[in-house]
N, C-alpha and C positions, 0 to 999 in steps of 0.2 A: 606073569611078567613083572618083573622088580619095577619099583615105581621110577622112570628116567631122573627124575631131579636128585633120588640118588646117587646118580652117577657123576663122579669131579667132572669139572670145567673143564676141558681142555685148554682156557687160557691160564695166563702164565702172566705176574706182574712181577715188573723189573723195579718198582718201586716197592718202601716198608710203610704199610699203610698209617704201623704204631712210631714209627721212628721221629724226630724232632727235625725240624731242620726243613730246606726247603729241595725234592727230588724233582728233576725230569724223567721221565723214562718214556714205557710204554707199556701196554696191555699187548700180551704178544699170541697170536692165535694162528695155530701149524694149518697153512691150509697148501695143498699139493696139487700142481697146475700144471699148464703145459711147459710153461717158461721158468719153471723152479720145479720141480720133484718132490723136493724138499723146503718149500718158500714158509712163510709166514703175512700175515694181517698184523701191520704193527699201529698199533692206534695209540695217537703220543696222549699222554697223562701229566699232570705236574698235581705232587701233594707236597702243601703247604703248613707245618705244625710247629703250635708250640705249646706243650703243657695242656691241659685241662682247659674242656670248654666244649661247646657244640662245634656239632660236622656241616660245612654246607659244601653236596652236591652241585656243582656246575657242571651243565653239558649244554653244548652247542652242536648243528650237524645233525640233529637226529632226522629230518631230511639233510639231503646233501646240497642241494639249493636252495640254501639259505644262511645269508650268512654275516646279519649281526651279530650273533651268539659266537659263532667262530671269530671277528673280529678282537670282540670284545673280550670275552675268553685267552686267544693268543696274546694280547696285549695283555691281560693280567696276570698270567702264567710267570710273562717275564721284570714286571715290578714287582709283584707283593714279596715282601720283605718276611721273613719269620717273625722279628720283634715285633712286628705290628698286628701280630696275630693270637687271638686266644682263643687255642682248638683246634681246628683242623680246617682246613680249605681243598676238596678234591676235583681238582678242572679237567673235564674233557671237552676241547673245541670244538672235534669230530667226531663223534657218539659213532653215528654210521658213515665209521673215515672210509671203506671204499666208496659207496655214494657219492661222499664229500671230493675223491679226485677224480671223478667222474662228472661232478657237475650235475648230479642227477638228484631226482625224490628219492628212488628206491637204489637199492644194489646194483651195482651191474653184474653182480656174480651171480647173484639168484632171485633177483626182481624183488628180493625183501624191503617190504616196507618196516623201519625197526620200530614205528610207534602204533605198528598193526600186530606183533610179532612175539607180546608179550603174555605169561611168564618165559617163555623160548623154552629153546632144548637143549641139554650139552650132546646131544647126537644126532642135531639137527643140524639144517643148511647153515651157513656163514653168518646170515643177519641172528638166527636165530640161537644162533654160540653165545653171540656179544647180548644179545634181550636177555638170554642165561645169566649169562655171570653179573649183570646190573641186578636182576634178581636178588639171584644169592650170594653176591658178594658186596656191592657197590651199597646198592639200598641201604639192606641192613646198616650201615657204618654212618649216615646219614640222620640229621633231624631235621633240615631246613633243603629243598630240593629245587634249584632254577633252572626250568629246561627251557631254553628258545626257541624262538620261531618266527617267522614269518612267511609272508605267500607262495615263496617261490617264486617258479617260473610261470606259471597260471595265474593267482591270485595279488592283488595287490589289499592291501590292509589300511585305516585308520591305524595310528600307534598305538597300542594297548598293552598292559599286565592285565593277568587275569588269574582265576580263581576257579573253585565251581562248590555249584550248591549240592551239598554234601549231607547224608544223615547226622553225623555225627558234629553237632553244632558248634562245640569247642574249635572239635578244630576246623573247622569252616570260619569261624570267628577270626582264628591265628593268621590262617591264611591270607586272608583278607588283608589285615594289618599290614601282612608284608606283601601285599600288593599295595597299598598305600603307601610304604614305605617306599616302594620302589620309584613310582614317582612320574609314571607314564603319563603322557597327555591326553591318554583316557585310560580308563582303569575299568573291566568289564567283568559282571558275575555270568562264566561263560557256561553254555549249554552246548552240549555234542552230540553230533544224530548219531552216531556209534562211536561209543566208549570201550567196545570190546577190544584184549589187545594193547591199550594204548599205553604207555609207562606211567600216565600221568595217572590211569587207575589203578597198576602197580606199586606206585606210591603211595598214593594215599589209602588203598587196603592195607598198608603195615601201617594206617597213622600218622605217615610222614606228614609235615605241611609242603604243598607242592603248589609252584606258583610256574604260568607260563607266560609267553609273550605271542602276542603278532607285530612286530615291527619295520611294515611297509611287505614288499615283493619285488614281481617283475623278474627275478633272479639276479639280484641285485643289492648290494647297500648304497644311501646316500651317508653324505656328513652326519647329518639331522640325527638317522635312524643308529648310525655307528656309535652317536654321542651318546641316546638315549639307553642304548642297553649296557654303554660303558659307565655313567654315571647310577642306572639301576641298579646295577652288580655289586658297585661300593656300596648304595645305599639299604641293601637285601644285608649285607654282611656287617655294616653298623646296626641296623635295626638286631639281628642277632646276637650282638655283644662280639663278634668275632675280631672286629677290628673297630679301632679307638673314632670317637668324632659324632658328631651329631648327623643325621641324616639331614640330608641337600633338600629343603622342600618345595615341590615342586606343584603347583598347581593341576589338576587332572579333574577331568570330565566323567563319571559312573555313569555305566552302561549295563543295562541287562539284556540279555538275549530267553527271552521267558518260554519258550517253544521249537517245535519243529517249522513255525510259520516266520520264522525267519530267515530259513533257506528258501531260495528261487532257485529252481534247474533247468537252464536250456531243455524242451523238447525237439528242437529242430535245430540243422549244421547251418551255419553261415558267417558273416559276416556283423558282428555286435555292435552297434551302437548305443551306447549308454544315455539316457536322458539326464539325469542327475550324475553330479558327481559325490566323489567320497566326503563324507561330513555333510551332505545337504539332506534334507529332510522329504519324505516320502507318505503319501496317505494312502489308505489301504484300497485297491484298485486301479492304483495310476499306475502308469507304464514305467515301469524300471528301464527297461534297456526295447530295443528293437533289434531281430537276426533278420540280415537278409540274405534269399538265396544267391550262391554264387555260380550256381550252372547258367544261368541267362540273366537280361537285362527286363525290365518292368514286369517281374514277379513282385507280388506283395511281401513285404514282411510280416514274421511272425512275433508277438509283443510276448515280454517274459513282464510278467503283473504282479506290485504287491499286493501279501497276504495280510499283512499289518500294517498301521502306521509305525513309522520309526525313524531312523539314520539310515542311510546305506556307508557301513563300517568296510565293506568288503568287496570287490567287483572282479571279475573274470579279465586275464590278462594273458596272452597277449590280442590279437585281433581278431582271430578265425574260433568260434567256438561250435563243439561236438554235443550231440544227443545227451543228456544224461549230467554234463558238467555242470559245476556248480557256477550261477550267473552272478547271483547278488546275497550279500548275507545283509539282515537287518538286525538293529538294537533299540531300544529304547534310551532315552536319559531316564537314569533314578530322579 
């Protein structure tokens, strides 16, 4: 069997990735349904060039519930100017745009999660067309990569850029930088209990420097968190030489997450009451949060316990939490 990633893309960009000047379009993928036959997945693009210089990847949306990256992102698409640019600038708001009109983490076409989903297929389901062509077409074209993020609809977050500790020290070092540059009011060397799959290790297996965010959740943005990835954004792309100006410096708090002992997972359904909140500090054995059950009245609850001293950066949102879900993330200060 021929190896798939042989096989072209099926999408189709209405923009010239080499051309000068500043394009809207779309990334346009033939997908055939009940209410089109013949419809398409048009996921909007804007690339920004002038002359010689580094590429920075912008995506936002890569859940679809979340949506500082998509703010800030649509708001830059429609300032940045070509003269102010040296190199190239490629913005997608909506990474995984049906998720994104859906309001959802995943797909609604095919439950794809697109930051589960990587290298993709071009003969695969929908999410995994678009993990394709970021692959082999998007990546590549890149040197500097900011994907956003925050909680969702489940999770609420501490504001953070982030990073991860990498073999390759260089560029873990670069990284870094421009998580500093960016400028969040904490700034964390992040750890992942599964990295299979995920873009950000897509990225950084070609080399790329790949920097992410958690800013805030709930399914939601505020002012705060809107502001925070809009001023990162400029500040990711002066630190790059992309665009002229000093970088905005912002004071920020380093956080490590050194293990897998800084996830806590509900084992039991109910109703979550948190002991601490976000940003307050935690010793290892106290009570993070309490579930209580909701089928009857004067049952006990059950206590979700840290495993570390630390922060709690991260906390289960909205009220009702399930077996298995993630309750509380912890960090350390550097």
């Amino acid at each position: 069997m021929a190896d798939q990633h042989l096989r072209p893309s099926p999408i189709s960009a209405t923009v010239d990735f080499e051309a000068d000047g500043v394009q809207h379009g779309f990334l346009r993928l033939p997908y055939s349904r009940d209410d089109s036959a013949w419809g398409s997945v048009m996921i909007p693009i804007t690339v920004v060039k002038n002359g010689e210089g580094p590429t920075a990847l912008l995506t936002g949306g890569n859940h679809g519930d979340e949506y500082e990256g998509p703010i800030a992102l649509f708001d830059l698409a429609r300032k940045l100017d070509p003269a102010e640019v040296r190199g190239r600038v490629i913005i997608l708001p909506a990474m995984n745009y049906p998720a994104f009109l859906a309001q959802t983490r995943t797909s609604p076409i095919d439950k794809g999660n697109m930051n589960r989903s990587f290298p993709g297929r071009p003969d695969g389901t929908v999410t995994e067309k678009i993990a394709d062509y970021f692959q082999r077409v998007l990546l590549p074209l890149a040197d500097i990569v900011l994907d956003f993020h925050s909680g969702g609809r489940t999770l609420d977050f501490l504001p953070f850029c982030a990073a991860h500790i990498l073999s390759d020290k260089a560029q873990e070092a670069k990284a870094f930088e421009f998580v500093r540059a960016f400028g969040a009011p904490y700034s964390m060397k992040m750890h992942e209990i599964d990295a299979v799959g995920m873009y950000d290790t897509a990225a950084e297996e070609m080399g790329k420097i790949f920097i992410t965010t958690e800013l805030g959740g709930g399914g939601s943005a505020t002012a705060r968190s809107a502001a925070i990835a809009k001023r990162g954004t400029a500040n990711v792309l002066r630190h790059a030489g992309i665009i002229k100006g000093d970088v905005e410096a912002q004071s920020s708090q380093w956080l490590d997450m050194p293990g897998d002992d800084c996830f806590a997972f509900a084992e039991e359904a109910g109703l979550v009451e948190f002991m601490i909140d976000l940003g307050e500090a935690v010793e290892r054995g106290s009570v993070i949060a309490r579930i209580y059950p909701t089928g009857r009245t004067g049952a006990k609850p059950s206590e979700v316990s840290a495993k570390m001293d630390g922060l709690l950066v991260a906390r289960h949102y909205p009220g009702l939490i399930k077996p298995g879900d993630c309750c509380a993330v912890l960090a350390v200060l550097v």
